[in-house]
TORKOL-4160 file (C-alpha; in steps of 0.2 Angstrom, whole numbers, padded with zeros to 4 digits, m for minus):
368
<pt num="1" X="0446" Y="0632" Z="0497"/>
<pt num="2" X="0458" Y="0643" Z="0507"/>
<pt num="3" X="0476" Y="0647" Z="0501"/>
<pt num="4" X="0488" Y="0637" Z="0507"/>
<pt num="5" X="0496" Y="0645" Z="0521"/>
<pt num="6" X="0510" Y="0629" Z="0524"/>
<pt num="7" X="0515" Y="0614" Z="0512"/>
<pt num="8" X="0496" Y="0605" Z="0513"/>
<pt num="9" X="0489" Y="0592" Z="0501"/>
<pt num="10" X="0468" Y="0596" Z="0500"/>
<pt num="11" X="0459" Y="0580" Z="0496"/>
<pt num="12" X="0443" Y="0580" Z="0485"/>
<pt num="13" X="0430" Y="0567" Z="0492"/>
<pt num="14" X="0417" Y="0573" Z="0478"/>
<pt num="15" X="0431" Y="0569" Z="0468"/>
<pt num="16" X="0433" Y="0551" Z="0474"/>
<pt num="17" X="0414" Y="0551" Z="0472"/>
<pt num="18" X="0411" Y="0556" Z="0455"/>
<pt num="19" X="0427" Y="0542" Z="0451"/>
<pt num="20" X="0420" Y="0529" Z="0458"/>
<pt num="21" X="0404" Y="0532" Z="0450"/>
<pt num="22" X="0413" Y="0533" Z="0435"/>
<pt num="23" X="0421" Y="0514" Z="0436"/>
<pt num="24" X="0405" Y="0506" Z="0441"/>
<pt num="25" X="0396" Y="0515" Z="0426"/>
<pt num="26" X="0410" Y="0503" Z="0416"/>
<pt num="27" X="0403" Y="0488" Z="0424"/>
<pt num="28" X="0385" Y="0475" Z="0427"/>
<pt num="29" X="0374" Y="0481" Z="0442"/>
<pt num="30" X="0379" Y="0463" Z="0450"/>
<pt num="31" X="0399" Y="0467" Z="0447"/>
<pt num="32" X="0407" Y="0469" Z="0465"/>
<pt num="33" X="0420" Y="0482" Z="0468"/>
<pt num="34" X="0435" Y="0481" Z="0479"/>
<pt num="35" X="0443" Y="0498" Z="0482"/>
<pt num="36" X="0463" Y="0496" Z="0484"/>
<pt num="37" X="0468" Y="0508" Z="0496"/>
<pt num="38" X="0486" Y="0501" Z="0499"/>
<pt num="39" X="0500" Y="0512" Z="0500"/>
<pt num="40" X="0490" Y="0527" Z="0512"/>
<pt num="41" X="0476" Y="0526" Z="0499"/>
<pt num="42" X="0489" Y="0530" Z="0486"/>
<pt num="43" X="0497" Y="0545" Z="0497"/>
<pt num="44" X="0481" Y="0554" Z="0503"/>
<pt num="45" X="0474" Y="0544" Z="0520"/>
<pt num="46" X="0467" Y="0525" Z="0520"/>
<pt num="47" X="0457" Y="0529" Z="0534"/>
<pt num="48" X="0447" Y="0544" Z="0527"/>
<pt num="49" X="0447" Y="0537" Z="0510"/>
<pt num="50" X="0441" Y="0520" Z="0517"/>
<pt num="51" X="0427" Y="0529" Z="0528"/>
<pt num="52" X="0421" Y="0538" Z="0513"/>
<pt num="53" X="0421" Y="0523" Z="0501"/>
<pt num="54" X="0412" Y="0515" Z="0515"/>
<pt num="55" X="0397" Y="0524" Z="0513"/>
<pt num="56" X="0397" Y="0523" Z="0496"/>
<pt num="57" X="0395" Y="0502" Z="0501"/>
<pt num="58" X="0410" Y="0498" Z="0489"/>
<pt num="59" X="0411" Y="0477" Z="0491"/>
<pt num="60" X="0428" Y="0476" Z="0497"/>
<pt num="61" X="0446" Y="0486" Z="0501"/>
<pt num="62" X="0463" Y="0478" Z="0497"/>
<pt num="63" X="0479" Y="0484" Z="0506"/>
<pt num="64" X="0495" Y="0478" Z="0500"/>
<pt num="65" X="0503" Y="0474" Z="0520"/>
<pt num="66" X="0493" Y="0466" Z="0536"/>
<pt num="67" X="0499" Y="0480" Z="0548"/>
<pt num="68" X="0491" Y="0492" Z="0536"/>
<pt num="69" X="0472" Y="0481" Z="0537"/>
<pt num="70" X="0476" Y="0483" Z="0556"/>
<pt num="71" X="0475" Y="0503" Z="0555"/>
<pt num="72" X="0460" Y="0502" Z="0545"/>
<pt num="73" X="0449" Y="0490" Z="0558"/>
<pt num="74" X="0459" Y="0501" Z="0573"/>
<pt num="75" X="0447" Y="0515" Z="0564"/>
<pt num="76" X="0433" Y="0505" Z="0563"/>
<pt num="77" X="0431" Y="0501" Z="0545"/>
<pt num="78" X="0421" Y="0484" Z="0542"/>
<pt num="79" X="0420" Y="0481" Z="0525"/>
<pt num="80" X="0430" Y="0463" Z="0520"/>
<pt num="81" X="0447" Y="0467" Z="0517"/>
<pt num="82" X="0459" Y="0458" Z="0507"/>
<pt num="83" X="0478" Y="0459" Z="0510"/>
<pt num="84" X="0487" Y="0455" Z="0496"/>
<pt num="85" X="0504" Y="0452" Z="0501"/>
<pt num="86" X="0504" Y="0443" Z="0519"/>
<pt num="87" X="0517" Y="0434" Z="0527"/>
<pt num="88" X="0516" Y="0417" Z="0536"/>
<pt num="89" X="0520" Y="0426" Z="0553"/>
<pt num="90" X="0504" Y="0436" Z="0552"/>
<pt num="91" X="0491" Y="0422" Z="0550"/>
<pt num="92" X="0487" Y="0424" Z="0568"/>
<pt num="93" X="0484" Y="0444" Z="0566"/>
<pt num="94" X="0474" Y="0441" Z="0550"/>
<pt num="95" X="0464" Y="0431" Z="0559"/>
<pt num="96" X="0463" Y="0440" Z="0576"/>
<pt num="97" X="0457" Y="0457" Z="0565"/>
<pt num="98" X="0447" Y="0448" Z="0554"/>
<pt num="99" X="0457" Y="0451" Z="0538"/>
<pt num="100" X="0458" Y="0440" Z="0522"/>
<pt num="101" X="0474" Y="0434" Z="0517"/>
<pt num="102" X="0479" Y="0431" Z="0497"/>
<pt num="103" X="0486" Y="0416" Z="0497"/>
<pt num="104" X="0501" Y="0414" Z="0483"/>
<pt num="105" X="0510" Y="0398" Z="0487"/>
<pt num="106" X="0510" Y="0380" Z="0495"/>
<pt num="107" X="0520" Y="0386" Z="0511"/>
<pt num="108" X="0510" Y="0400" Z="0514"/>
<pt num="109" X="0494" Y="0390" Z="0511"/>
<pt num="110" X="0500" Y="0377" Z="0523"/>
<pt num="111" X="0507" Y="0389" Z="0537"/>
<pt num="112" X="0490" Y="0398" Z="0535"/>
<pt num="113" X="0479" Y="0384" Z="0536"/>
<pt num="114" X="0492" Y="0377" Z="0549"/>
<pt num="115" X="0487" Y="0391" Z="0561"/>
<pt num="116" X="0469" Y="0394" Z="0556"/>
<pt num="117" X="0466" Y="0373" Z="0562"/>
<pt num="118" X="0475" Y="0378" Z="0577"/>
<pt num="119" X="0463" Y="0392" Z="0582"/>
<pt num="120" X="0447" Y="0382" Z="0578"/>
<pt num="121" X="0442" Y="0392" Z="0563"/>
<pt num="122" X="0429" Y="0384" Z="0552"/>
<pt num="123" X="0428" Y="0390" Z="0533"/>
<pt num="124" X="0439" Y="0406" Z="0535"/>
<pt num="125" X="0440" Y="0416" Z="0519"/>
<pt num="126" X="0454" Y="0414" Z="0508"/>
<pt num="127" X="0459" Y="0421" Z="0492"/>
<pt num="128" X="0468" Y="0412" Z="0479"/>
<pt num="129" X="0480" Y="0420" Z="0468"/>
<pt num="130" X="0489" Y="0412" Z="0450"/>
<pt num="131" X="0499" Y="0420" Z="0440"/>
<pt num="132" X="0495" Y="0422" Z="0422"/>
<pt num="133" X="0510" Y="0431" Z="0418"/>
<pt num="134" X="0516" Y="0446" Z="0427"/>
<pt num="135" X="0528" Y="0432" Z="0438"/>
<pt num="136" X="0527" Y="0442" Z="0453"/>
<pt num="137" X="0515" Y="0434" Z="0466"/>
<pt num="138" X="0505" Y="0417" Z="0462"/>
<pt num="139" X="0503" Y="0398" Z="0461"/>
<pt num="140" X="0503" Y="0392" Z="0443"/>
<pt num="141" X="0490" Y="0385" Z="0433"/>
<pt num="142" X="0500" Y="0366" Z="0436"/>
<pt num="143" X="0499" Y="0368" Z="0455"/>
<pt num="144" X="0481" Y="0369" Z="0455"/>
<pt num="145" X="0478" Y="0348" Z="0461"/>
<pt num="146" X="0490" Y="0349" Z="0474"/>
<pt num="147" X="0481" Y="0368" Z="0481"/>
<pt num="148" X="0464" Y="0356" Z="0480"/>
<pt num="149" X="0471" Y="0344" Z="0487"/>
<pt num="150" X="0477" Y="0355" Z="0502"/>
<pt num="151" X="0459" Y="0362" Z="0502"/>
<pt num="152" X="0451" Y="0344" Z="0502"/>
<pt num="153" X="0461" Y="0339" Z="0519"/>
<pt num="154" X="0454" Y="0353" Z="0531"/>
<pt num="155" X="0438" Y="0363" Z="0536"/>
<pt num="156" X="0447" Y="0377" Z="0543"/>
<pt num="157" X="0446" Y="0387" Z="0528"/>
<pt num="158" X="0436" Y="0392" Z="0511"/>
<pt num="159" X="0441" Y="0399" Z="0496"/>
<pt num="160" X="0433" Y="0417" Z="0493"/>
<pt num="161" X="0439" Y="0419" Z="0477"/>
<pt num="162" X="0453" Y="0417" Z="0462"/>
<pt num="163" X="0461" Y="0430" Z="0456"/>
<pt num="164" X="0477" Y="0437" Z="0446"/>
<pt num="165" X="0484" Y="0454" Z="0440"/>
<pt num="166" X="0485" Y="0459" Z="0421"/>
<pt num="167" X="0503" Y="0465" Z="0417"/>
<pt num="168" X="0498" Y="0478" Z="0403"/>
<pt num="169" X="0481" Y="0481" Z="0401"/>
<pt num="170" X="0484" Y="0500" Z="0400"/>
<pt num="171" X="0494" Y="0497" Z="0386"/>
<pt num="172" X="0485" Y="0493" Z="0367"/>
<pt num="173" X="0501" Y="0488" Z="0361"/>
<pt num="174" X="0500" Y="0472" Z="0370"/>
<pt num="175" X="0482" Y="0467" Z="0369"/>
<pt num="176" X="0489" Y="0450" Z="0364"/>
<pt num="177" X="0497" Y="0447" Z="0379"/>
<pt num="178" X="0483" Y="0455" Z="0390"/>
<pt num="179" X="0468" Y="0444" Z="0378"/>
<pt num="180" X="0480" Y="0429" Z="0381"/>
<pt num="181" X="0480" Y="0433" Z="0400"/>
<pt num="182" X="0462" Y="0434" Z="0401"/>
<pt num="183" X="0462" Y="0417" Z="0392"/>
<pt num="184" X="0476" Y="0408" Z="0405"/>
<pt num="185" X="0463" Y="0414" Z="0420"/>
<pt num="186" X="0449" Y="0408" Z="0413"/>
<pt num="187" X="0457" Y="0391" Z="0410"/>
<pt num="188" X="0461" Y="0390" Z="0428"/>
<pt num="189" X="0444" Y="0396" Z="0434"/>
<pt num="190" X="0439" Y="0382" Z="0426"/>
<pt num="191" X="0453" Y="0369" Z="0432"/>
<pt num="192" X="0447" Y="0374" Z="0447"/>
<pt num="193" X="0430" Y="0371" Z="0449"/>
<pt num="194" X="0429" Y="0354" Z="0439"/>
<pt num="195" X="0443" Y="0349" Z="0451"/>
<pt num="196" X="0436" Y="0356" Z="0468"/>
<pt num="197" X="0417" Y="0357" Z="0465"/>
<pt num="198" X="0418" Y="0375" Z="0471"/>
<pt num="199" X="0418" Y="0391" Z="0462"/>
<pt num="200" X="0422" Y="0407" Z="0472"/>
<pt num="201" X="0421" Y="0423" Z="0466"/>
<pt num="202" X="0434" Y="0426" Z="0451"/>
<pt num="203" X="0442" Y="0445" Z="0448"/>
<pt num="204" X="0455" Y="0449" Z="0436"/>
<pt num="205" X="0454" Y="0468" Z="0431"/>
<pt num="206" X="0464" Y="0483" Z="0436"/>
<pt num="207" X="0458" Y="0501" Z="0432"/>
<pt num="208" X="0463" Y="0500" Z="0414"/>
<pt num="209" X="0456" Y="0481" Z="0414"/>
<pt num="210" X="0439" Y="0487" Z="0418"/>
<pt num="211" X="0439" Y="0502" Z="0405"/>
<pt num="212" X="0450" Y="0491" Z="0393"/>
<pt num="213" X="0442" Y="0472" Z="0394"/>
<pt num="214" X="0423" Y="0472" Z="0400"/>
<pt num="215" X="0424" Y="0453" Z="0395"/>
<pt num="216" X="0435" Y="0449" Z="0408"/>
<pt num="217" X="0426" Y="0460" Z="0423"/>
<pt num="218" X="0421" Y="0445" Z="0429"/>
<pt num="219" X="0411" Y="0443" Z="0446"/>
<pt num="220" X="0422" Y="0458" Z="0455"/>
<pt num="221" X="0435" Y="0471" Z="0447"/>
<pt num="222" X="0450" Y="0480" Z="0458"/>
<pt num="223" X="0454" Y="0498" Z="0456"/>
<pt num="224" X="0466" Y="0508" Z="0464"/>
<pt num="225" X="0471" Y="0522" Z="0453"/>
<pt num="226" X="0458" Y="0528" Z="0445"/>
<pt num="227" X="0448" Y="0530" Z="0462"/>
<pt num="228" X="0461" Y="0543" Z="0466"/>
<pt num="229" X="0459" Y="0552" Z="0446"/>
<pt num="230" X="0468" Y="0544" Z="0435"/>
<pt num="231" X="0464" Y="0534" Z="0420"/>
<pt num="232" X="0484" Y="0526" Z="0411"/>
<pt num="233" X="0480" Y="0537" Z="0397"/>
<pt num="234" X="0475" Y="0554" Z="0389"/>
<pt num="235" X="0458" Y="0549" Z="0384"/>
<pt num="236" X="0454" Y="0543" Z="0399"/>
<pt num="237" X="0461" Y="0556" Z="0412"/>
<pt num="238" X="0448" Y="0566" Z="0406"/>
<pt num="239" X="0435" Y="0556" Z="0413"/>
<pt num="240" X="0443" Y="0555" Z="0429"/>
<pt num="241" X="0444" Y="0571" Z="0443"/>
<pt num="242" X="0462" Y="0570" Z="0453"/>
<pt num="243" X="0457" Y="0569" Z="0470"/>
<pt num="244" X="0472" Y="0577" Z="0477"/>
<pt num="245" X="0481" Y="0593" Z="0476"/>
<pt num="246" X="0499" Y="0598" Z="0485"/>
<pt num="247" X="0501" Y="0614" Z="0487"/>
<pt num="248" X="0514" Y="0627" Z="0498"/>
<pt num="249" X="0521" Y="0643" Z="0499"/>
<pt num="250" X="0535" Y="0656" Z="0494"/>
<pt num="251" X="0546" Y="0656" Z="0511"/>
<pt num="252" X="0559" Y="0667" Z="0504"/>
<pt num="253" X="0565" Y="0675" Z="0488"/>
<pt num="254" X="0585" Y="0680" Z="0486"/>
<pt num="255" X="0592" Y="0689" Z="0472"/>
<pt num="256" X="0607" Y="0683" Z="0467"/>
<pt num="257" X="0618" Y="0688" Z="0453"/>
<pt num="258" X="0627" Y="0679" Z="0438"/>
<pt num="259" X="0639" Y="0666" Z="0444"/>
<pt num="260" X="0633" Y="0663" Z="0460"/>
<pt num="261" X="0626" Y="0643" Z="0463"/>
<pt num="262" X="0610" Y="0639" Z="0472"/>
<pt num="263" X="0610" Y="0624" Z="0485"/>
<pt num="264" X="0619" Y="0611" Z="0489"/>
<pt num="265" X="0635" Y="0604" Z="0481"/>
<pt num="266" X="0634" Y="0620" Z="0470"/>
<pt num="267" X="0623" Y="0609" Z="0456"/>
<pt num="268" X="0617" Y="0625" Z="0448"/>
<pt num="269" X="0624" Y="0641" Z="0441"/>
<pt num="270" X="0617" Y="0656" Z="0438"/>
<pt num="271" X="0621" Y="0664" Z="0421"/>
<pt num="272" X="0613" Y="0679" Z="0426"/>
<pt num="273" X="0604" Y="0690" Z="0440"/>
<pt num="274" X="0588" Y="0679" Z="0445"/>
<pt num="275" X="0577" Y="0679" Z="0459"/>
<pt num="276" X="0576" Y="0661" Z="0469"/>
<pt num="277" X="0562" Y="0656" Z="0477"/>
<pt num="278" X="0565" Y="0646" Z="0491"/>
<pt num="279" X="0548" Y="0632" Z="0495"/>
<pt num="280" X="0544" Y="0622" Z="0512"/>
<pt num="281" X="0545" Y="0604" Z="0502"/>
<pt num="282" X="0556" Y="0592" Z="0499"/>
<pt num="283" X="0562" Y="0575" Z="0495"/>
<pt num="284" X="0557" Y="0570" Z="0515"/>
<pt num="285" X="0539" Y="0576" Z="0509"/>
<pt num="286" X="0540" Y="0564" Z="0493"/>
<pt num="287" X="0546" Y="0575" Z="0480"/>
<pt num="288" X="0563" Y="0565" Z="0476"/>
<pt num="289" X="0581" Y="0574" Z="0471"/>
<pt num="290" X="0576" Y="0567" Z="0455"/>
<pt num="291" X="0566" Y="0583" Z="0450"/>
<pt num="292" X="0579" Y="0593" Z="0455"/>
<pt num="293" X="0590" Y="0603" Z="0443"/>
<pt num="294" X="0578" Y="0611" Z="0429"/>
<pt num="295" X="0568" Y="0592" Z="0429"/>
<pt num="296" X="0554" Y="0596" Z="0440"/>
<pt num="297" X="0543" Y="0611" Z="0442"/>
<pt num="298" X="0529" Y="0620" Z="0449"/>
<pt num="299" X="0519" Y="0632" Z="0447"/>
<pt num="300" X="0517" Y="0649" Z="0454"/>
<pt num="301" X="0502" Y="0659" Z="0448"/>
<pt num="302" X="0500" Y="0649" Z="0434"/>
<pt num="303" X="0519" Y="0650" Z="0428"/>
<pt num="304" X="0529" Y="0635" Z="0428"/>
<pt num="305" X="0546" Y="0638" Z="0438"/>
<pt num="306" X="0557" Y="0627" Z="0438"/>
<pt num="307" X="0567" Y="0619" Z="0450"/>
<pt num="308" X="0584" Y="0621" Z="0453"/>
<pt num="309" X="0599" Y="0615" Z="0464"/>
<pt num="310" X="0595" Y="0599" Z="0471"/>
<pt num="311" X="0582" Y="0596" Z="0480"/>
<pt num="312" X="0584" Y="0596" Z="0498"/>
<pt num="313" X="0577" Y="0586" Z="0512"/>
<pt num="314" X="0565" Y="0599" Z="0517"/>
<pt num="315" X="0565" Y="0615" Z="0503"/>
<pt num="316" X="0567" Y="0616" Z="0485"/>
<pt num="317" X="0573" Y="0632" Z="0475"/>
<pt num="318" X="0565" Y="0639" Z="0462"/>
<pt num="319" X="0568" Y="0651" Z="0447"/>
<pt num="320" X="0555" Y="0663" Z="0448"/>
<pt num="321" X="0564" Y="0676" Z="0439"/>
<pt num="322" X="0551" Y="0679" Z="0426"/>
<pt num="323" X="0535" Y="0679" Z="0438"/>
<pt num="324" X="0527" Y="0690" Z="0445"/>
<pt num="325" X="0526" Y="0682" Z="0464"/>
<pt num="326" X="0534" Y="0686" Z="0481"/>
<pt num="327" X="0535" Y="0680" Z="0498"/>
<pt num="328" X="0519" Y="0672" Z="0505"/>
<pt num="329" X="0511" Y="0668" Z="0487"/>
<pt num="330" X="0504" Y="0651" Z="0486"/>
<pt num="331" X="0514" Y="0638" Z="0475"/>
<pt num="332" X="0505" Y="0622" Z="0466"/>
<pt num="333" X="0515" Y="0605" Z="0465"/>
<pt num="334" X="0501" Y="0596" Z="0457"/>
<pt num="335" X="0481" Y="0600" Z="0459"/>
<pt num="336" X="0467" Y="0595" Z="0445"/>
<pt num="337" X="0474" Y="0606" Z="0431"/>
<pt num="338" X="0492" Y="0604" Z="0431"/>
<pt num="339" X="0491" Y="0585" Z="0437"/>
<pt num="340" X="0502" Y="0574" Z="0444"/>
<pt num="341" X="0505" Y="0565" Z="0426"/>
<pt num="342" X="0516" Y="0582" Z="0421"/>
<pt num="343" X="0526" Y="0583" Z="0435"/>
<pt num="344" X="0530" Y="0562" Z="0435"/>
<pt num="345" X="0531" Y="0562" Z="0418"/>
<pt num="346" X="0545" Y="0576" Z="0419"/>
<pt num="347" X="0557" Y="0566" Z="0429"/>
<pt num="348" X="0555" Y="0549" Z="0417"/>
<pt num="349" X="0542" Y="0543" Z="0432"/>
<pt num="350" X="0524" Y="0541" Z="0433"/>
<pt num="351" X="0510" Y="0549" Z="0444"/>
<pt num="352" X="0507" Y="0531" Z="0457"/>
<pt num="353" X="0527" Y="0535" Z="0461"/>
<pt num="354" X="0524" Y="0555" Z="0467"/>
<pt num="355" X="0508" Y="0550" Z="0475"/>
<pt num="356" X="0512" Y="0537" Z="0484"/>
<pt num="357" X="0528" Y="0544" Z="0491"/>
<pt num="358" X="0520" Y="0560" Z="0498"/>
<pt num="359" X="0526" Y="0560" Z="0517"/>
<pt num="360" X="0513" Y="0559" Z="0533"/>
<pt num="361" X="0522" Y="0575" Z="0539"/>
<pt num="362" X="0512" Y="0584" Z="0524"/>
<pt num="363" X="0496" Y="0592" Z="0531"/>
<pt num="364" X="0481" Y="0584" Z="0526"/>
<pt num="365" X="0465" Y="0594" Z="0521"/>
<pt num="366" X="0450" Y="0588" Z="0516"/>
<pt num="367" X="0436" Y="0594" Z="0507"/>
<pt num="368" X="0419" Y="0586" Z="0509"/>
């Protein structure tokens, strides 16, 4: 692993290995497991991620967005994919590339079956999604006669599976509500297939679902998270190997003396002579003007510094009056040891929201 030279974020692929391997030890040898690599695989690259996950023959990707499952079969990856949040003017793409839309709601289920009779397709696969109580996406359990009876009036597609998303099965707190969750799918799994004569393939768990509520793994479990290392809580992030690290470099160090400010709109102050290192990263890289102004951090060789000012589009000031650094050492935003969780959780956030902001202008790097 070479010091980083420019602002790079190394990816770990024995890391998203040994993670993997971890979530399916959590599960029955006949659970399927879809790997959600929305969101640029959660701020790394969906397309290496995918290849990788590929060969380890996960079951499925989800995506959140249809132009996101195009990049992935534009590179050539042809495991199923779900898309989970598609639009009626897509049903021709999704179809063209292959790609399997979640279906949430009467129009879209019309509009999609609509084009997919129109093109000539015979039992296309579907997914089906019912909300048991996040209220985000989702028919309800008291629209399941009229989805049958949809269903019943056309050969153009086939339902692949039923599914819905658990709201807090990270949290303990409300294992009522998650249990009672569990209960409402299970409920309309059933509806279902008494109702249809069919039953598809039925997932339900998250990360923390599947190391929270092995009852409700079902026939297939989603994880997005905990492929990329974390596991929603201190027990379980030791379990789990963060695949990425963001790393830069000391640009420049300035001495400045008691009363002078640092960056724009003079937000900081110094109340004495410091030393100020200037960083190539900045809230166009993903690291928002949130962490400026002493709530966010690095480190630099193994000293936390602080940042201060406000965060610029393209640099971040530090206060590095205390280490022992200078211009050209390496400088740690996050890695395996000083996690994204730390940085996140300094600014009220979490670790999907610094991940999955990181800009494509960041240097990739990855290490087989």
């Amino acid at each position: 692993m070479s010091k980083a030279l420019e602002t790079t974020l190394e990816i770990d692929l024995r890391a998203l290995t040994h993670n993997l391997n971890y979530l399916k030890s959590k599960l029955q040898p006949q659970t399927k497991f879809l790997a959600v690599v929305k969101a640029f695989a959660y701020g790394s690259d969906a397309v290496e991620i995918a290849k990788h996950l590929e060969t380890l023959r996960v079951d499925y990707f989800a995506v959140a967005y249809t132009q996101e499952g195009i990049s992935l079969r534009d590179a050539g990856i042809k495991t199923p994919i779900l898309v989970l949040h598609p639009q009626a003017i897509n049903a021709e793409t999704l179809i063209d590339r292959c790609l399997e839309p979640n279906i949430y709601s009467a129009k879209l289920l019309n509009d999609f079956i609509t084009t997919a009779e129109k093109q000539g397709q015979k039992n296309y696969p579907i997914h089906l999604k019912f909300n048991t109580g996040l209220n985000r996406l989702g028919f309800s359990h008291s629209d399941v006669d009229t989805v049958v009876k949809r269903l019943q009036s056309t050969s153009a597609v086939y339902v692949k599976s039923i599914f819905s998303h658990l709201a807090a099965s990270e949290d303990l707190s409300e294992k009522d509500f998650t249990e009672q969750q569990i209960e409402t799918f299970k409920s309309i799994a059933e509806t279902f297939k008494t109702k249809s004569g069919i039953a598809p393939w039925l997932h339900l768990c998250n990360t923390s679902g599947i190391l929270n509520y092995p009852e409700a793994h079902f026939n297939m479990v989603r994880s997005g998270i905990g492929l990329y290392g974390f596991g929603n809580s201190e027990l379980e992030d030791k379990n789990f190997k963060p695949i990425a690290s963001l790393k830069s470099v000391i640009s420049q160090i300035h001495e400045i003396e008691n009363g002078e400010s640092v960056g724009y709109n003079r937000a900081y102050t110094s109340n004495r002579n410091e030393r100020v290192a200037t960083i190539p990263i900045g809230h166009a890289d993903g690291l928002s003007r949130i962490y400026g102004n002493k709530k966010g951090f690095v480190f630099i060789n193994d000293e936390k510094a602080f940042i201060i000012g406000n965060v610029c589009m393209d640099m971040i000031m530090v206060d590095v009056t205390d280490i022992n650094c200078k211009e050209g050492d390496e400088v740690v935003i996050f890695d395996k040891i000083y996690t994204a969780n730390e940085i996140a959780e300094s600014a009220g956030t979490i670790s999907y929201e610094i991940l999955t902001a990181l800009s494509k202008r960041i240097r990739r790097v990855f290490l087989p």
